[in-house]
Structures are given as structure tokens and as C-alpha cells.
C-alpha positions in Angstrom: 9.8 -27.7 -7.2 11.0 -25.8 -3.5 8.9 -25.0 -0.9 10.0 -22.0 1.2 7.6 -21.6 4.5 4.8 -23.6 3.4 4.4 -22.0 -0.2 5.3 -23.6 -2.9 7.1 -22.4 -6.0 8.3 -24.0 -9.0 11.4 -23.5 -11.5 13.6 -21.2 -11.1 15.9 -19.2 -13.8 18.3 -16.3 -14.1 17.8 -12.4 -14.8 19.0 -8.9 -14.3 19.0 -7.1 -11.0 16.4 -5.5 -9.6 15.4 -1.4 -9.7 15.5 0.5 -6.5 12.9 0.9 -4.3 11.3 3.4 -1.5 8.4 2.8 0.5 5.9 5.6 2.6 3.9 4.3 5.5 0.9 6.4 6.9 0.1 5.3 10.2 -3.0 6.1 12.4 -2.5 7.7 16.4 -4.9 6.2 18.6 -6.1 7.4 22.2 -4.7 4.8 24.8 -8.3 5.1 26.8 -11.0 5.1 24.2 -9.5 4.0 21.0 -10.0 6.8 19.0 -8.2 8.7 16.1 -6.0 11.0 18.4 -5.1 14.2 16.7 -1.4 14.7 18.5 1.0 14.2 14.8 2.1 18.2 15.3 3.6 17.7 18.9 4.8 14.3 17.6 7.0 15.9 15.0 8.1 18.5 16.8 9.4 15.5 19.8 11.1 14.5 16.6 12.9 17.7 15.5 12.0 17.6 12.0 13.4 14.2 11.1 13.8 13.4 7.8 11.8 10.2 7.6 8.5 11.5 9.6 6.1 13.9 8.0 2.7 15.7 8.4 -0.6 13.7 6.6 -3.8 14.8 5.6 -5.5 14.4 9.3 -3.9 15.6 12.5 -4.5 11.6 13.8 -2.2 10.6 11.1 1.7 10.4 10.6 3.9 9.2 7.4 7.5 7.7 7.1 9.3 7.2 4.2 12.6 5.1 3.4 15.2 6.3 1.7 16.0 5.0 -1.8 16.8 1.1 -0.9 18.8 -1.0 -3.3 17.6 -4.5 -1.7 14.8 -6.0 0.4 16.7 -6.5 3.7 17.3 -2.7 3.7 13.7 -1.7 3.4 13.0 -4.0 6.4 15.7 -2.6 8.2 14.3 0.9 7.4 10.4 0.3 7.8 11.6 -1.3 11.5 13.7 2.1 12.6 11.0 4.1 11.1 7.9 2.6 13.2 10.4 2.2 16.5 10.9 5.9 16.1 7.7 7.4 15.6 5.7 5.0 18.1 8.5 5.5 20.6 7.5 9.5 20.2 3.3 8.7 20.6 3.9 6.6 23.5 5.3 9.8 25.0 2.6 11.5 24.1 0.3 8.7 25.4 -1.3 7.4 22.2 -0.9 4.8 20.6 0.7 4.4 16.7 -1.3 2.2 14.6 -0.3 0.3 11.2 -4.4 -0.1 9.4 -5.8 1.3 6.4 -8.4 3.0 8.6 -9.6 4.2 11.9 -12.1 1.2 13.9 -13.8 4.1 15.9 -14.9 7.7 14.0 -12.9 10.2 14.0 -13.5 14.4 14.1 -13.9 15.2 10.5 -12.9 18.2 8.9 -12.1 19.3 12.3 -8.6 17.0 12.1 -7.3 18.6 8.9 -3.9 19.3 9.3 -2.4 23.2 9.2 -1.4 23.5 5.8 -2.6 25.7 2.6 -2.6 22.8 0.1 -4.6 20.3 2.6 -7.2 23.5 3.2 -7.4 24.2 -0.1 -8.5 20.4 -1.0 -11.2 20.9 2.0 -12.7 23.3 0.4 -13.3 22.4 -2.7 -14.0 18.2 -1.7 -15.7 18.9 1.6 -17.3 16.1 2.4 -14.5 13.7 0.8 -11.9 15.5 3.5 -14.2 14.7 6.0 -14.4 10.9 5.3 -10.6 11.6 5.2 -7.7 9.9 7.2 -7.5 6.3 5.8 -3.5 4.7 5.6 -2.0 3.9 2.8 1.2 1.9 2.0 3.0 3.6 -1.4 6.1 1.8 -3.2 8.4 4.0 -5.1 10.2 1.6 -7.9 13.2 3.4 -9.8 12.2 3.9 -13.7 15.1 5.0 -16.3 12.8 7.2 -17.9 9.0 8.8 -17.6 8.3 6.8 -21.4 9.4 3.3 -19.4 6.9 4.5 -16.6 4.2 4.7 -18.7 5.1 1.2 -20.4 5.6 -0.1 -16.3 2.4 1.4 -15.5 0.7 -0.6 -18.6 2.1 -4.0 -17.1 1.6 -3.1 -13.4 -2.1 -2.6 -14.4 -3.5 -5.7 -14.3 -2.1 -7.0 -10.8 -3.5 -4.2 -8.8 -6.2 -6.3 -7.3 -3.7 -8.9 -6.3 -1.9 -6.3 -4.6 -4.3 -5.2 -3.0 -6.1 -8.8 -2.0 -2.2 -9.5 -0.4 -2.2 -6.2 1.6 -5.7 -5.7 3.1 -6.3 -4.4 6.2 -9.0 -2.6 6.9 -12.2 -4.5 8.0 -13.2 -2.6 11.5 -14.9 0.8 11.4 -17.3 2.5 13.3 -16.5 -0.3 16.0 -18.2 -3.2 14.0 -16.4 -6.1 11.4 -17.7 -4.3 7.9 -16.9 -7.9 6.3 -14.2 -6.5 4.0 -10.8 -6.9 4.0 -10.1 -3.2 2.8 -13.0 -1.1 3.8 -10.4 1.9 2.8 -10.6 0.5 -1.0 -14.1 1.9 -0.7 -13.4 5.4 0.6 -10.3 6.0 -1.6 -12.5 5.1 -4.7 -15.0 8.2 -3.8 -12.0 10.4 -5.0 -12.9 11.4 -9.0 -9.4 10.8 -9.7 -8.4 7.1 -7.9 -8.8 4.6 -10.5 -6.4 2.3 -11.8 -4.2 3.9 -14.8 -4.8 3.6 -18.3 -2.9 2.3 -21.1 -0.7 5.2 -22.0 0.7 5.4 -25.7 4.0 8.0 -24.3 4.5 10.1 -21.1 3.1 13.2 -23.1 -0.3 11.2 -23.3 0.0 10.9 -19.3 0.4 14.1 -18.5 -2.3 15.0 -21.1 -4.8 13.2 -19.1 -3.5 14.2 -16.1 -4.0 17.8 -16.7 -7.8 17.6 -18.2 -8.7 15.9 -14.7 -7.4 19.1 -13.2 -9.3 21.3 -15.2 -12.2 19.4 -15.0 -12.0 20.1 -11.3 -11.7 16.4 -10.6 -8.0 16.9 -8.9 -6.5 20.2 -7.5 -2.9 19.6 -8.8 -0.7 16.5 -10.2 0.3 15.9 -6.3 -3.4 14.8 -6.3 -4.7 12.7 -9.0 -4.8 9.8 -7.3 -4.2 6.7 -9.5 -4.0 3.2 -8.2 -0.1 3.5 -9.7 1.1 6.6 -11.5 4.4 8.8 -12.5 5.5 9.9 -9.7 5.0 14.1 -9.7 7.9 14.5 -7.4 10.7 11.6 -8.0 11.7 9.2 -11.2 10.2 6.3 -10.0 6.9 4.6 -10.4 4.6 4.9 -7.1 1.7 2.0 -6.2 -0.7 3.4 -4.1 -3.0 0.5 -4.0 -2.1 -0.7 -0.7 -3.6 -0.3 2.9 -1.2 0.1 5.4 0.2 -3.3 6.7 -0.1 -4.3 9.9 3.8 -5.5 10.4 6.7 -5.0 8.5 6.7 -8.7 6.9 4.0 -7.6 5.6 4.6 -4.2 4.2 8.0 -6.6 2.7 5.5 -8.5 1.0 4.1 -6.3 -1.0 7.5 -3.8 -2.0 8.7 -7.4 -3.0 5.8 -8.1 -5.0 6.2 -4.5 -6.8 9.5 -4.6 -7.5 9.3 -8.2 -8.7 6.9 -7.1 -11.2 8.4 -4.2 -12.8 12.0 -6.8 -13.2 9.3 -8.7 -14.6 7.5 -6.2 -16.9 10.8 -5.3 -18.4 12.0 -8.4 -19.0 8.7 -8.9 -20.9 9.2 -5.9 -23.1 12.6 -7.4 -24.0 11.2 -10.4 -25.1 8.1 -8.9 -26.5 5.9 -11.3 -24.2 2.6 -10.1 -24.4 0.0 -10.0 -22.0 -4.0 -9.9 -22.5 -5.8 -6.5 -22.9 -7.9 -6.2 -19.7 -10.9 -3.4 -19.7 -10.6 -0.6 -17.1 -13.7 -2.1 -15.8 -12.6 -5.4 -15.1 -9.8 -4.6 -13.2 -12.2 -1.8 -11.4 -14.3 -5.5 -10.8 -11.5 -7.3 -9.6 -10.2 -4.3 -7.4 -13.9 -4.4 -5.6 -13.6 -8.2 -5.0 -10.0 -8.4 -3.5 -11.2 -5.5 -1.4 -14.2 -7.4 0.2 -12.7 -11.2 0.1 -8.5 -10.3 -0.1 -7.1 -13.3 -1.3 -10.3 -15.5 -1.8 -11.3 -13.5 -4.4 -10.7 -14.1 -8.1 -9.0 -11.6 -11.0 -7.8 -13.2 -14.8 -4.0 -14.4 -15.3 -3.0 -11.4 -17.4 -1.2 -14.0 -19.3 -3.9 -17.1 -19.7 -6.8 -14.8 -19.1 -8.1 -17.9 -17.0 -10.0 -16.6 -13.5 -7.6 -17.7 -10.8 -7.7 -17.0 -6.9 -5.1 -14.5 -6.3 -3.1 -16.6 -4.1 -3.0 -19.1 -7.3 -2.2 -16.2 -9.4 0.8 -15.8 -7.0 2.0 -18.8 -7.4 1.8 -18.6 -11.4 3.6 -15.3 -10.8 6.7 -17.0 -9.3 7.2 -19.0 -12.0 7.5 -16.7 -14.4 10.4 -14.6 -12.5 13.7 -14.6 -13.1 14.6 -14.7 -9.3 11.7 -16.3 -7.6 13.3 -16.9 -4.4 13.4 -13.2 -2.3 10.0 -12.6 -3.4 8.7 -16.4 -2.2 10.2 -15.3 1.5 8.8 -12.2 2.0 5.3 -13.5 0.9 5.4 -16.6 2.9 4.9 -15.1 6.5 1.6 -13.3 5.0 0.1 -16.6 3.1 0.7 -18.6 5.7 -0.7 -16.7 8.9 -3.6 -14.9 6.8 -3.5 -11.2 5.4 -3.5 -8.0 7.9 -7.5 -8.1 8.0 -7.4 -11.7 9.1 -5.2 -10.9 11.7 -6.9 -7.5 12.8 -10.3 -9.8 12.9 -8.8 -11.8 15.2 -7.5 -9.2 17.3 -11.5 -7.7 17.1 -12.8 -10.6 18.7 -10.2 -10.8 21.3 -10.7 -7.4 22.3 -12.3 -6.3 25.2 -12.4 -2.7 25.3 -11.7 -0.5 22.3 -8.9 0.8 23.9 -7.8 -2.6 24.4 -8.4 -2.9 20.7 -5.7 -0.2 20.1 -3.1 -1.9 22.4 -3.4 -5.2 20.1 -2.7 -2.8 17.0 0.0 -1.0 18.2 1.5 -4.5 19.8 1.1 -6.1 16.2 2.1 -3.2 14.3 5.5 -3.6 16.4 6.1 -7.3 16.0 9.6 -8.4 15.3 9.9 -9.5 11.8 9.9 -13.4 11.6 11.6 -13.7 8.3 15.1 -11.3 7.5 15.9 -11.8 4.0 18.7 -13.1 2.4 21.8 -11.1 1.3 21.0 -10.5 -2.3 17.1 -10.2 -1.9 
């Protein structure tokens, strides 16, 4: 037994290497005075000449990154750091501030905020009031699959540890300037979407895109690009994409969880190899133990999809790194998260140092900009 950090793992054996990974950020702009979602993303782009790794969102008070295709951990921190340097240096010029949360503390301007572009109009008008409860930040991991069939068999595994992903990377307790008492108040407005629910158990790709095509012509998504599972196919890249996640607050913690992922699709495989089975878990459990990680984060309890036995998700981390080949990178990138609390801890405590909510703001953006306190190892 090792302890790295103050988190204990146990065992440790040896495996194949790990896929590829990418991850998007969507970040929040913030007025520097009041605190509010500040609709400036088109003149920040345009500061930034069309640069690859910034894009347009949903919301004009919104702004996404994206890595490139990363082969270890220590480059997607090294990405994730350039890419939030760059696009906060640009707000600050434009006097806002650039925000890591899943969703805005203050209210924003609704349907007024939707970005100039025909796809995002056309979603307005046919899920008014859903766009205009729009804007919340997500944090999306990309892992490299050799095929669409051994994304739906990923997607099968991944399944039950979306509410452990998502008690590790809430952060989204503060909205309408009060402490909601949940750690992702964003779970909840995602959910209101008729497609964003975690995936089913898929027998071939062909049955995926089945199912994704009668929600489109039930009218319940306007395109692939929008059926918003918890984890899917990706409709634009080979990979897998998790969408479970807020937005972290720093970049250990957005490390965290792109560790977690990727350790669980090595994991997944290696399963299928050995024909390890795990325990069938209803849609609606997991839909319960995604509602209880997104009010208590880590506190709350999901089943071992191994043991079936109701653990507390940091326990079911720890049972997690025992059964990886290569516990170790995946131990440091989660121990600066378990050991100083999740991003909603930290926010909270940010909330009641506040005196302003513009001051508020200034804590975010400060946080969101933290060094990283733990670089990885070559090899992670």
C-alpha cells in the first residue's frame, strides 16, 4: 500500500498504454463591476484572430477551448494552462473577467445572449425556453476509440461511473446570487434537455445511431450534434466524448477528471479482454445516483459496478485504483481535488468570502488561473 498526497491506493500491476485524449473547456465572461454574464465572446475572438483552440458557444457570455489530440496527461495540463492564459488574457482586455463554473452566480439575458449562428437560432426556436435557461459550462473529454462498435462497448462500461464523475467535478452551487446547496446546480438544467440522459446499453453502433435518429424525429434533438448524452459517439471525431462534467474551477482539476476518463476506458478494455463482467445497472439508478452526486458531490453514494455494494464515491475511487493496471498518474492528478474539496467546495468558500459580487468574479477568475500544484510525471 502507497500513499500519494494523502490518498491512499493499494497494489499496483502492469498493462497496455493508454488511448489518446482531447479535452473542451466552456468558460463563462463575467462583468468586472457587477458580476454578471458579460456578452463580449465575438470581440474576444476576433482579439484572437481566429485561433484554432478558441471557439463561439451557445451564449454570447460564453467561450470554449479545445486541446488538441494529447497522448499523455502532462500535455493536456500543459494545453488546458495555454488555453485559459490565452483567452483570459484577451477578456481582461476587454475588461471582463473569464470564469471556469458550470454556471453563471448572477442571471444572465436569456434568449437575448444567443450567439449569431443559424444552427444555435434554429435550436431557439424550436426549445425556447430551454435556450433561455441556456449558458451553463461544461467540461467534455474526447478518448480515442479504434472503432464506432468499441465505442458502443466503451460507452456500456463508462455508464455506470458517470455519477462519480460527476460527484469528482462539481462546481456549480451559486446561482441567482444565493448557495442553491448543490454541488452541480448545472446537472439540473442540462437534464431539462429530452435528449441528456446517460447512454444505453447498445448491442452495435448501428443500434446507436438507430436511437439516435428516432430522437430526432421525435423532435426531441435537432441533429446528432445535439443529442445530448451523458457520454456518446462522438458525431464529429473517433473518439468517445463524456459530457458529464461541469467546468472545473483549475486545471488540477479538469486533470482529474481526463485522468479518470481515460483510466476507465484502459480499464474497460482490459475488462473485455478478460471477459470481467460487471453488474447490469438500470437506466434509473444511475439517473438516481447522477441526482445525488449532483446535490452532495462526493458524499453521495452510487453501487460498485463490480460488488454492487453502495459505496461513497470517493470509496468507490479508491476501489477503482486498485483495479487499474497503472494506478499511479491517475492517483496524482486526483489527489489535489480529494484533498482540498471539489470545485463547489472551493467556489463556496470563495461565496462567503465575497464581498461584492463583483468581488465574487475576481475570486473565480483568480482561482480559475491558479498555477497547477501537481505536474505529472513523464509517462502519465
Amino acid at each position: 500500500m502507497r500513499t500519494r498526497g494523502g490518498f491512499t491506493i493499494t497494489g499496483r500491476r502492469s498493462g497496455p498504454g493508454a488511448p489518446t485524449v482531447g479535452v473542451e473547456e466552456e468558460f463563462l465572461l463575467l462583468d468586472r463591476t457587477d458580476g454578471r454574464p458579460a456578452c463580449r465572446a465575438p470581440e474576444l475572438l476576433a482579439l484572437l484572430g481566429g485561433h484554432p483552440q478558441a471557439k463561439p458557444e451557445l451564449m454570447r457570455f460564453q467561450v470554449e477551448t479545445i486541446t488538441g489530440v494529447c497522448t499523455d496527461l502532462q500535455q493536456v495540463r500543459e494545453e488546458l494552462t495555454r488555453n485559459r492564459r490565452l483567452v483570459a488574457g484577451a477578456a481582461a482586455e476587454l475588461g471582463c473577467h473569464l470564469v471556469a463554473i458550470g454556471i453563471a452566480p448572477r442571471p444572465g439575458p436569456g434568449l437575448a445572449a444567443i450567439t449569431a449562428d443559424p444552427r444555435y437560432h434554429e435550436l431557439a426556436a424550436r426549445y425556447r425556453s430551454l435556450v433561455a435557461r441556456s449558458g451553463t459550462c461544461g467540461l467534455h473529454v474526447h478518448v480515442g476509440v479504434p472503432s464506432r462498435e468499441a465505442g458502443v462497448l466503451l460507452l456500456a462500461r463508462l455508464r455506470p461511473y458517470l455519477p462519480t464523475l460527476l460527484a469528482l467535478s462539481g462546481n456549480s452551487p451559486v446561482v441567482s446570487g444565493r448557495d442553491t446547496g448543490w454541488a452541480s446546480r448545472r446537472y439540473l438544467e442540462c437534464v431539462r434537455w429530452p435528449s441528456a440522459r446517460p447512454p444505453n446499453v447498445w448491442r452495435s453502433a448501428d443500434a446507436y445511431d438507430a436511437a439516435v435518429q428516432r430522437l430526432i424525429r421525435a423532435g426531441r434533438a435537432l441533429d446528432a450534434r445535439s443529442v445530448y448524452f451523458h457520454a456518446r459517439l462522438s458525431p464529429r471525431y473517433p473518439t468517445v466524448e463524456v459530457r458529464i462534467a461541469d467546468s472545473c474551477l483549475s486545471v488540477d482539476d479538469a486533470v482529474a477528471v481526463a485522468a479518470l476518463v481515460r483510466a476507465l476506458t484502459v480499464l474497460a478494455f482490459d475488462d473485455l479482454r478478460r471477459g470481467t463482467p460487471m453488474r447490469r445497472v438500470s437506466g434509473r439508478r444511475i439517473a438516481a445516483e447522477l441526482g445525488a452526486a449532483a446535490r452532495d458531490g462526493l458524499a453521495a453514494r452510487a453501487a460498485d459496478p463490480y460488488t454492487g455494494r453502495s459505496l461513497p464515491h470517493r470509496a468507490l475511487l479508491t476501489a477503482l485504483l486498485d483495479r487499474l493496471a497503472e494506478p499511479e498518474p491517475v492517483a496524482r492528478s486526483l489527489a489535489p481535488v480529494l484533498n482540498r474539496g471539489t470545485g463547489a467546495d472551493r467556489q463556496r468558500a470563495l461565496w462567503c468570502r465575497a464581498a461584492t459580487p463583483g468581488h465574487f468574479a475576481a475570486l473565480l477568475a483568480e482561482a480559475t488561473l491558479a498555477a497547477t500544484l501537481h505536474p505529472v510525471p513523464s509517462g502519465g
